[in-house]
C-alpha positions in Angstrom: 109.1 78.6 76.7 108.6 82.1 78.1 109.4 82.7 81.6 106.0 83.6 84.1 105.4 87.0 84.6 105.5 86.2 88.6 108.0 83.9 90.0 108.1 83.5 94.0 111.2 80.9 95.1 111.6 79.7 98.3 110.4 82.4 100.1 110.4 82.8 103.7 109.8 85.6 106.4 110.5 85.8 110.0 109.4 88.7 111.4 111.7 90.1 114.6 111.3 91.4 118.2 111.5 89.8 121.7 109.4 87.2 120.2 110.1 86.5 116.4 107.1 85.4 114.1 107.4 83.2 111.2 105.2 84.1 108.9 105.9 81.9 105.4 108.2 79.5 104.9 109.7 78.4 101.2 106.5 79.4 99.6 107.3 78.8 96.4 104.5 80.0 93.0 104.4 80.9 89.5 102.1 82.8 87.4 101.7 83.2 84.0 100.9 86.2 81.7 97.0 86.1 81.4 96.4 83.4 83.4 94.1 83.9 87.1 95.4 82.2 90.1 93.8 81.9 93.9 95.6 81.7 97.0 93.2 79.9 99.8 94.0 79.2 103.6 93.1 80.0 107.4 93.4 83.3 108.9 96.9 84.4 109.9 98.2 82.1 107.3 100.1 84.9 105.9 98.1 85.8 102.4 98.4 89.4 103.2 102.5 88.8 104.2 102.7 87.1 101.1 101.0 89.8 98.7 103.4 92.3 100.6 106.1 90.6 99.8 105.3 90.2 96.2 104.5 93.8 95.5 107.8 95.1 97.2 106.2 96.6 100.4 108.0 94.0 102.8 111.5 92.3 102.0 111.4 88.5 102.2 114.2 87.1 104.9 115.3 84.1 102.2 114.2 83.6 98.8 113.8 85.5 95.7 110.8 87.3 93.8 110.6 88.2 90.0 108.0 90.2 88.5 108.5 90.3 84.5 111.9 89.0 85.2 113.0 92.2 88.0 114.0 91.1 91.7 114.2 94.7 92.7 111.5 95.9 95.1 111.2 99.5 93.9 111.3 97.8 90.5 108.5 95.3 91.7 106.3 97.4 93.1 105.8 99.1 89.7 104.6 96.5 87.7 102.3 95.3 90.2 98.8 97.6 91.0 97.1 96.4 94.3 92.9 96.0 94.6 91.9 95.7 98.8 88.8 94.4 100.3 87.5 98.2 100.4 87.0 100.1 97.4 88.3 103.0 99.0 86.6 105.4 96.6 86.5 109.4 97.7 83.3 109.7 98.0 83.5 113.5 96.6 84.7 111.9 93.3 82.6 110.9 90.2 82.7 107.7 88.9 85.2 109.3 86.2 87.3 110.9 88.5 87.5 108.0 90.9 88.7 105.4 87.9 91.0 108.0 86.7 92.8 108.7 90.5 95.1 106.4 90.1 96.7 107.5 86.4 96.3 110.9 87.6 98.7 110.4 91.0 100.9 108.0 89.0 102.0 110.8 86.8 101.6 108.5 83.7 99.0 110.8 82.0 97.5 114.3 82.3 94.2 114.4 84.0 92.1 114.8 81.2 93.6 112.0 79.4 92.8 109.9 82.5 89.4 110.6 82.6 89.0 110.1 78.7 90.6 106.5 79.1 88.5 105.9 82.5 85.4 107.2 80.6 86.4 104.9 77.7 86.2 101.7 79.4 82.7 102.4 81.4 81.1 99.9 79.1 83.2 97.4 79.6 82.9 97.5 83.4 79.1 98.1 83.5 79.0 101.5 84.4 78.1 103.4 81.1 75.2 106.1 82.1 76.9 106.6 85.8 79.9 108.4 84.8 78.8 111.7 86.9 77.6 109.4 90.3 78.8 109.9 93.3 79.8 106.4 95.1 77.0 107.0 97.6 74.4 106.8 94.4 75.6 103.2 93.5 75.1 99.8 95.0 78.6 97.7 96.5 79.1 95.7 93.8 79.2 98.9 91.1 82.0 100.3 93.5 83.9 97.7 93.5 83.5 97.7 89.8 84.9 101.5 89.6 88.1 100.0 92.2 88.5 97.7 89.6 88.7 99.9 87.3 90.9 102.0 88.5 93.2 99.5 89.6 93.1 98.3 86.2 93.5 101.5 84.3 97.5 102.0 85.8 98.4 99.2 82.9 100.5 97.1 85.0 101.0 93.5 84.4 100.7 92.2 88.0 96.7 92.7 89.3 96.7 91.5 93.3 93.4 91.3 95.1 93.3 91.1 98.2 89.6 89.6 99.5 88.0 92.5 97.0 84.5 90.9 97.5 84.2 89.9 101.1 82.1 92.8 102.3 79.4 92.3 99.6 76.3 90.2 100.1 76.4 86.7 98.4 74.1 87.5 95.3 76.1 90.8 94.5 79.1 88.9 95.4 78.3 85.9 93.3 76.9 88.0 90.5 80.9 90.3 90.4 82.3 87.2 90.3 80.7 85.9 86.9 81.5 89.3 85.7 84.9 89.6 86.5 85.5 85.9 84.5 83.9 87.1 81.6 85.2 90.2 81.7 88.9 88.9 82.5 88.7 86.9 79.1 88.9 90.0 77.4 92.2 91.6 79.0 95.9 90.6 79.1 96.9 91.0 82.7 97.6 88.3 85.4 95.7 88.0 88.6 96.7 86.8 91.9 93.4 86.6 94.3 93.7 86.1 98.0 90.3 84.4 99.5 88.7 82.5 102.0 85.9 81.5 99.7 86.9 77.9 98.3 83.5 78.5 96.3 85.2 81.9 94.9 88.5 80.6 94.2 87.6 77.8 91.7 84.6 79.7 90.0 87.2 82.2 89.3 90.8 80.3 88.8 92.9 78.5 86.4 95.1 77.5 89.2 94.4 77.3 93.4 96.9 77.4 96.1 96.3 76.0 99.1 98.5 78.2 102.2 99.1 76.0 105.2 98.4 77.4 108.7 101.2 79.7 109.8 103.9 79.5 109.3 102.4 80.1 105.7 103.5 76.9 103.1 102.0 76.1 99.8 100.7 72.5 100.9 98.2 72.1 97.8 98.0 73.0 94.0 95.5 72.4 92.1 94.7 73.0 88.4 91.5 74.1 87.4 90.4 72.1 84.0 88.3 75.0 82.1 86.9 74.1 78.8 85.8 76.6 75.7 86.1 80.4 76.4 86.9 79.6 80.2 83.9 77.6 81.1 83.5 75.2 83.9 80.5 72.6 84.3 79.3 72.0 87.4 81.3 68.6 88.1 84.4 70.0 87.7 83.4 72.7 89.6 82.4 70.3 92.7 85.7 67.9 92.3 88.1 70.9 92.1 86.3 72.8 95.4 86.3 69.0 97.1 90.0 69.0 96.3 90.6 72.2 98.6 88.6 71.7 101.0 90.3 68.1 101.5 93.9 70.5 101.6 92.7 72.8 103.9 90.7 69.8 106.5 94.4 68.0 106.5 96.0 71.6 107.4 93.2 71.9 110.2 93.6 68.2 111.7 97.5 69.0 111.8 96.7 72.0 114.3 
């Protein structure tokens, strides 16, 4: 059996000072090649830590992290492309040149090959016809379609997401979401989400972790039965959201 393209063991972070913080303690998660994976729990839980840690940024104080079998950070951090809650486009930029930023800085291309394979994939992310606009032309949910996009385009096998759909209004939200499943089908990368959206996490997920109240702990995981090309009936849907909100109401009474 091949090994998972992310392995997390036993992790745990204390962060120093007068007054030390423990942030996560033996978090412990695996993620397959292809396969979409959510990460639910309160604030301050330590999602964000967690994703840090992962990606390199911050060094775990026990435990060990492999991303396509590497431990080392440096060696992490570039297999892994990062997607925050704000799109962070220039807003000087086209839609082309935004996509394409990312190749560019990376070094992995020349410009004009980036744009070619940014203007390439407009279809596929919806944008086709808007490949001069300016971000201020298009609505939230096309920009975060175009940070997508660009995240995407740097070819790493690691995607994290980081609450990428919390400042959008429900419909556009809900609508990105059934986009991003269908469109997720269709590529080869793994995705690790971070949300506070139970409603979110199962629509999109094989697989949901539930993160216990800080210090952070995986107390909950729960598959996500999807049938033909990734579907999910409503049932499932309902039993599998009941089954983290029941997770995250036993972290709550704890407090």
């Amino acid at each position: 059996m091949a090994q998972p393209l992310l392995q997390v063991r036993d992790v745990s972070l204390t962060f120093g000072g007068r007054r030390p913080v423990e942030a996560l303690r033996g978090v412990s998660l695996s993620l397959e090649t292809g396969a979409f994976v959510s990460i639910v729990g309160p604030s301050g839980s330590g999602k964000s830590t967690l994703f840090n840690v992962i990606a390199g940024i911050i060094p775990p104080t026990s435990g060990e992290v492999l991303v396509d079998g590497e431990s080392d950070p440096d060696r992490r951090r570039m297999r892994c492309s990062y997607m925050f809650q704000k799109d962070l486009l220039f807003p000087w930029r086209s839609v082309v040149d935004n996509a394409a930023l990312g190749l560019e800085v990376s070094g992995a291309c020349t410009k004009r090959e980036a744009r070619e394979r940014a203007r390439a994939l407009l279809p596929r992310f919806g944008l086709a016809g808007f490949e001069a606009s300016r971000p201020s032309e298009l609505s939230g949910g096309m920009r975060q379609r175009v940070a997508l996009l660009r995240t995407l385009l740097l070819g790493r096998p690691l995607l994290l997401l980081d609450e990428p759909f919390a400042s959008l209004d429900a419909l556009t939200r809900r609508d990105l979401q059934q986009w991003l499943r269908a469109t997720w089908r269709t590529g080869s990368e793994a995705a690790l989400l971070v949300t506070h959206d139970v409603r979110e996490a199962v629509r999109l997920s094989d697989r949901v972790y539930v993160l216990s109240p800080r210090p952070g702990r995986i107390e909950a995981e729960i598959e996500v039965p999807r049938g033909a090309e990734g579907r999910l009936d409503t049932l499932q849907s309902a039993r599998c959201e009941q089954e983290v909100l029941a997770a995250l109401r036993i972290e709550e009474a704890a407090l």
